[in-house]
C-alpha positions as CSV (number, residue, x, y, z in Angstrom):
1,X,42.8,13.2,61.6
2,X,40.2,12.0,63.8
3,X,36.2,12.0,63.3
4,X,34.5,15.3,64.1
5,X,30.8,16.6,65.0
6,X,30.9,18.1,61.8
7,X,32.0,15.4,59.3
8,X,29.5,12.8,61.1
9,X,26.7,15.6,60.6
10,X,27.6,16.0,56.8
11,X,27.3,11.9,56.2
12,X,24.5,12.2,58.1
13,X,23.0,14.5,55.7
14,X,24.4,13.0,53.0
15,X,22.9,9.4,53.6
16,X,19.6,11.4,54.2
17,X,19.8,12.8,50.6
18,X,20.6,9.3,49.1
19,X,17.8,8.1,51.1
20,X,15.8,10.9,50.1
21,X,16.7,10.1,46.4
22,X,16.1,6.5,46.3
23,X,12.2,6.8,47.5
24,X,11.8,9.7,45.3
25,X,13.1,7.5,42.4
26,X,10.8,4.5,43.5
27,X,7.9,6.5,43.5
28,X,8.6,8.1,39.8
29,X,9.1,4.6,39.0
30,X,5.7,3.4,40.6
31,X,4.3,6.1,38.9
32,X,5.4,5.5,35.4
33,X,5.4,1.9,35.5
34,X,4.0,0.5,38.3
35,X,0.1,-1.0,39.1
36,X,-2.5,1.7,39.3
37,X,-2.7,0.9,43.5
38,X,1.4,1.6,43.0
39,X,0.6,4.9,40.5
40,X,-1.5,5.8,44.1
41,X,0.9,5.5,46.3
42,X,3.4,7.8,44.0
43,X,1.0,10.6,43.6
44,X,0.2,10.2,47.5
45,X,4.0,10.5,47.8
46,X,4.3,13.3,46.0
47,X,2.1,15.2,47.9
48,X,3.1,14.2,51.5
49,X,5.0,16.1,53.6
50,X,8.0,15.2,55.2
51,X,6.2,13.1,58.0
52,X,3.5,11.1,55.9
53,X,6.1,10.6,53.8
54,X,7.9,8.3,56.4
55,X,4.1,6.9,57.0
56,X,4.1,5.7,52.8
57,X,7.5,4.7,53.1
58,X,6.6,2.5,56.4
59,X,3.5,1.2,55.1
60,X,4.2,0.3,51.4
61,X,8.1,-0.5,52.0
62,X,7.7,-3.6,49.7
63,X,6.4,-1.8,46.9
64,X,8.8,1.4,47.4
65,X,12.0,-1.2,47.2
66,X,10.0,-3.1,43.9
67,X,10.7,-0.1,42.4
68,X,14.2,0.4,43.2
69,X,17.6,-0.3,41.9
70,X,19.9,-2.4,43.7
71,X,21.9,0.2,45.2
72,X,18.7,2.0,46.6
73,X,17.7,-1.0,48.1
74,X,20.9,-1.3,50.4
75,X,19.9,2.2,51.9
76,X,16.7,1.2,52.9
77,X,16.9,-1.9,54.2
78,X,15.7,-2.6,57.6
């Protein structure tokens, strides 16, 4: 059984999700426990939308992957 269009689509969206997950997880991390200037950046997170989003994840990468676990940090290394 060879690789299709669809099955590269659906791990496409599926490493979107985890990726999705693992900032999302930061951030209520950053909220909860982080600095005030990280408590910021959550709150600002949470009300991004999908395009300032990436422009917080860009900008405060460090502080995002402080917040992570492990495995979240292999899906957003650069």
């Amino acid at each position: 059984m060879g690789v299709t269009m669809k099955s590269v689509q659906n791990n496409l969206i599926d490493f979107e999700a985890m990726r999705w997950n693992a900032f999302y997880n930061a951030a209520h991390n950053m909220a909860h426990n982080g600095s005030g200037f990280a408590a910021a950046i959550a709150e600002a997170y949470y009300k991004a939308d999908k395009n300032n989003k990436a422009k917080l994840e860009d900008a405060f990468l460090d502080i995002f992957t402080h917040h992570m676990d492990a495995s979240d940090r292999a899906l957003v290394s650069k």
